[in-house]
Structures are given as structure tokens and as C-alpha cells.
C-alpha positions in Angstrom: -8.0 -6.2 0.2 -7.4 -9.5 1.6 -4.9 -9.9 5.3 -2.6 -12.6 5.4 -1.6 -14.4 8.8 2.3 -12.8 8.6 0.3 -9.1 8.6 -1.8 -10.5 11.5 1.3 -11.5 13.2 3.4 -8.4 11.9 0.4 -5.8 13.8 0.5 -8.1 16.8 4.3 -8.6 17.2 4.6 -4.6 16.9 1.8 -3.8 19.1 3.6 -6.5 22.0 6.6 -4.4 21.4 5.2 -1.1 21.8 3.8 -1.8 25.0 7.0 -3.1 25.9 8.7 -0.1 25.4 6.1 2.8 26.5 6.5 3.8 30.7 4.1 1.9 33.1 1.6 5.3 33.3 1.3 5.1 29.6 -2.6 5.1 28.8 -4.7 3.5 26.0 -4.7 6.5 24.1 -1.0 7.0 24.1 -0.6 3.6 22.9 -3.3 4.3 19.4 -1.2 7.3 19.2 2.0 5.4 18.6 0.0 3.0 16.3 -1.3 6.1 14.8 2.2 7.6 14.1 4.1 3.9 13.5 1.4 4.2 10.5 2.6 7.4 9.4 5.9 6.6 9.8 5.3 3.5 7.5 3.5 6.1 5.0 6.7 8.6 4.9 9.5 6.4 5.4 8.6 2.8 3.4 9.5 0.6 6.4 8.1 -2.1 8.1 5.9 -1.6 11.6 8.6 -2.9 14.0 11.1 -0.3 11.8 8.9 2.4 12.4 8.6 2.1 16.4 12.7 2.1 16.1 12.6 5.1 14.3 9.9 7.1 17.0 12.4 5.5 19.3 15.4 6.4 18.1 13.7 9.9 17.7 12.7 10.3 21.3 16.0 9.8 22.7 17.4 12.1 19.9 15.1 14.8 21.4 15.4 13.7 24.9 11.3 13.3 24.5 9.2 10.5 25.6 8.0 8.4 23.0 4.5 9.3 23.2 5.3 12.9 22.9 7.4 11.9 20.0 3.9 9.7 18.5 1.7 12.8 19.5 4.2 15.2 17.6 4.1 12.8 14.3 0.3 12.4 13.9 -0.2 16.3 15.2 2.4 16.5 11.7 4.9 18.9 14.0 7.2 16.8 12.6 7.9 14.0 10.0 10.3 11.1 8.8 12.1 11.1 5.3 13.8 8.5 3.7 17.7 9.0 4.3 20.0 6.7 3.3 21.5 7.8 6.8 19.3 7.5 8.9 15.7 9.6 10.2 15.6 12.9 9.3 16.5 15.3 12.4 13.5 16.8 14.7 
């Protein structure tokens, strides 16, 4: 399996913007934990990276949790995405 450049720049991109959006006390392992569940997400879901991190997002203010706790939740598989034409499935 070969990369191209635009995945390069895809996993880059999204990994900028998830350190954009976690809190300053975030740690290393909170941040491979969202990687971790953006993959997952990708897996359940069909979306792109940067779609996935909107989704834990959108998630984590849905449940009024951080979105580490959110990421931690998803690769613990507490909970999971679906495919709705409406939106992320509901905590």
C-alpha cells in the first residue's frame, strides 16, 4: 500500500487541527487517543479524518464531555458512530 502526498497532508492537516481544538493540559496520550478514535470513527462512519474530529466534537458538546473523554470512550468501544443520514448517532 502506497501513500500519496494529499494523505500526507490529510493526517497532518487533521492532526494541526486536533491540537487546535484539545485544552492546553491536554497530554501526548490524549492526543493518540483522538487519533486512535478519529480512526475508528473513519472505520464506522465512512468519513474523512477532519469529518471525524467534527463528529467527536460535535459529540463532546452533545454530552457536555471533553473531547478526550469523548476519544477515550470511542476506542474503550463505550460508545460508537453510525452512519445517519441525520447526523451522529446519540451517546
Amino acid at each position: 500500500m502506497s501513500v500519496t502526498g494529499r494523505e500526507v497532508w490529510d493526517h497532518a492537516t487533521s492532526q494541526t487541527n486536533t491540537l487546535r481544538l484539545m485544552d492546553n493540559d491536554s497530554s501526548v496520550e490524549d492526543t493518540s487517543r483522538i487519533s486512535q478514535a478519529q480512526g475508528m470513527v473513519i472505520e464506522q462512519v465512512g468519513c474523512t479524518v477532519d469529518d471525524a474530529l467534527v463528529l467527536l466534537n460535535e459529540r463532546a458538546k452533545v454530552t457536555g464531555l471533553r473531547l478526550e473523554e469523548v476519544a477515550i470512550a470511542v476506542v474503550d468501544r463505550r460508545t460508537q458512530f453510525r452512519h445517519h443520514a441525520t447526523g451522529p448517532a446519540p451517546p
